[in-house]
N, C-alpha and C positions, 0 to 999 in steps of 0.2 A: 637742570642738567648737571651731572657730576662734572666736578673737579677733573682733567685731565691728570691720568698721571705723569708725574717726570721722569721721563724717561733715563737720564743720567743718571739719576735716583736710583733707580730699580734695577739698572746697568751694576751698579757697584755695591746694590746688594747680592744680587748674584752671583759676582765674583767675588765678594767675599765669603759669603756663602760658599761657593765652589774649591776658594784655597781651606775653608774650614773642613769641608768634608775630606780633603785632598789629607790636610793634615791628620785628621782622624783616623782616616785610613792608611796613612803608616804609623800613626802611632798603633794600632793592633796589630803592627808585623811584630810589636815588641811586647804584647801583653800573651803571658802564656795561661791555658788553661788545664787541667788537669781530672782526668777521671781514672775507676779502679772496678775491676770485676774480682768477682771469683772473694772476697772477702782482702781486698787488695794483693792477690797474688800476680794482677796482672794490673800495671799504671800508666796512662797514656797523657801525653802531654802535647797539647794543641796550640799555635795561635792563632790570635786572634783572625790572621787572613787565611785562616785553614789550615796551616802546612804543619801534617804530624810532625815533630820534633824529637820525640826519645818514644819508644813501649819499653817499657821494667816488666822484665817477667822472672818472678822468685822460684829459683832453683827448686825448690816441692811443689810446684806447678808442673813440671814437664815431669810424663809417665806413659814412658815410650808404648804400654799398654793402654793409653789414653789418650792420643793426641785428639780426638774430636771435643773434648772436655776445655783443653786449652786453646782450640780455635776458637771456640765459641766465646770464653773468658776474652781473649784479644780482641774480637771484631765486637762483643759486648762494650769492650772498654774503649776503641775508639770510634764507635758509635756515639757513645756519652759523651766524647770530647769533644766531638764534633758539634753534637748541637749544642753542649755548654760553649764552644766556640762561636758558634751562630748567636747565638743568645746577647751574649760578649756585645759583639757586633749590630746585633740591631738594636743592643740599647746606647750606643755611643750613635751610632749614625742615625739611627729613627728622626733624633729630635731634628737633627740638621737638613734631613730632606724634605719632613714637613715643615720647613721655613719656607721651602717654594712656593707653595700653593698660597702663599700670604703676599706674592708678587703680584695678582691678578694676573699674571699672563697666562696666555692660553700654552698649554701642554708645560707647565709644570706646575 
């Protein structure tokens, strides 16, 4: 028969576990990420918990006979940011959730 686990034990991994993830995830409200279309006419800057922060769009990019030209460049560029933002993020938080599944409990 296995060993019971201790439960006090796994109680306090958890919560540690949980203030680490807690911590991780404000530390990416403060990690910024950055993308650029159009040959960087257009710059988008991301963090880590998503939230666009600045688009740069260089003055030779708008051409008021071409505005479909520069939406595309923008929504191109925070497209990019976004998932280099996600990216960001599951690689700081990946390692910390698959510490759960090493508690043996059932659903995590």
């Amino acid at each position: 028969m296995p060993p019971q686990p201790n439960m006090q034990q796994l109680l306090k991994q958890a919560q540690k576990m949980q203030q680490d993830m807690m911590a991780a995830q404000e530390a990416l409200k403060h990690e910024v990420v950055d993308a650029s279309a159009g040959g960087g006419m257009v710059t988008v800057e991301v963090t880590g918990d998503l939230v666009v922060k600045s688009i740069k769009i260089d003055p030779q990019a708008v051409d008021p006979d071409d505005v479909e030209l520069l939406q595309d460049m923008v929504l191109a560029a925070v497209n990019e940011a976004l998932r280099a933002a996600q990216e960001l993020a599951a690689s700081k938080l990946g390692g910390l959730a698959g510490g759960l599944g090493g508690l043996g409990l059932p659903g995590l």
